[in-house]
N, C-alpha and C positions, 0 to 999 in steps of 0.2 A: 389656218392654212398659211405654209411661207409664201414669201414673193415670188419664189423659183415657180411654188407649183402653182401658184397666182397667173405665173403669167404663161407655166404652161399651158392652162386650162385658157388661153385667151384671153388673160388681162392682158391691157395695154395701159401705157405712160402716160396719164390724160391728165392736162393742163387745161385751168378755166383760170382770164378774167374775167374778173368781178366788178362791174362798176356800180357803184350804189350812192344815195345820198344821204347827208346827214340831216336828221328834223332842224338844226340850229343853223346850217349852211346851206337851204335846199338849191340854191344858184351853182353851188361846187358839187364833182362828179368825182369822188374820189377811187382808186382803184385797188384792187384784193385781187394776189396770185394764188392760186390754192392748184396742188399737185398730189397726186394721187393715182393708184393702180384701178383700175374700171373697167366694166363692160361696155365697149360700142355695137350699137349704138343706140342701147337705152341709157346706159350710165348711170346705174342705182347708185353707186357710192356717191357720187356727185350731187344727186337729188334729195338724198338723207341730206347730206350737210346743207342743199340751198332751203332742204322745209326745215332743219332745224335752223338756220340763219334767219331766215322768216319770225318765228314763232320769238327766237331768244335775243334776237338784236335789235336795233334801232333804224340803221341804216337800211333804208328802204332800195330795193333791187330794184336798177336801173336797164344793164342789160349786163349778159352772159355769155363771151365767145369759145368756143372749148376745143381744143385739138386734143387729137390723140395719136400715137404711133404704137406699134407693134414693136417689141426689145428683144425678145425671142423667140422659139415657133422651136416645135418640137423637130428634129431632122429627120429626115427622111430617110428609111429603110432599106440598102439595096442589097442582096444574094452577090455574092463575086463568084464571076461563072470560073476563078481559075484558082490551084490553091498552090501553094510554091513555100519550101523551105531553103531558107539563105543561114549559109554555115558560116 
């Protein structure tokens, strides 16, 4: 599916940090911007990436704040009650 009809369908623009630590520096809190098209307000695409993030890195998830917005929205339909031709 493209982006267009991604986000006709309701995706939205959803931005998460990522703070996580590293096993060799657990005192530091380093930070991961990850952006992507998603559904609110489950946001599967987002939780694929934190369970593969889990499973395939090192940096243990510390916390996760996520915004999202809406970019486009299908327009709204209206009848023109009048019909006029300009020569």
């Amino acid at each position: 599916m493209t982006d267009l009809a991604r986000q006709l369908n309701d995706y939205r623009l959803t931005t998460a940090e990522i703070l996580y630590r590293l096993p060799d520096h657990p005192s530091f809190l380093q930070s991961y911007i990850w952006q992507d098209l998603d559904l609110a307000p489950k946001f599967p695409v987002l939780r694929r990436f934190l369970d593969w993030w889990e499973g395939n890195l090192e940096g243990r998830l510390y916390h996760v704040r996520v915004g999202a917005v809406t970019l486009l929205s299908p327009g709204e339909m209206r009848h023109a009650a009048i019909e006029m031709r300009v020569h």
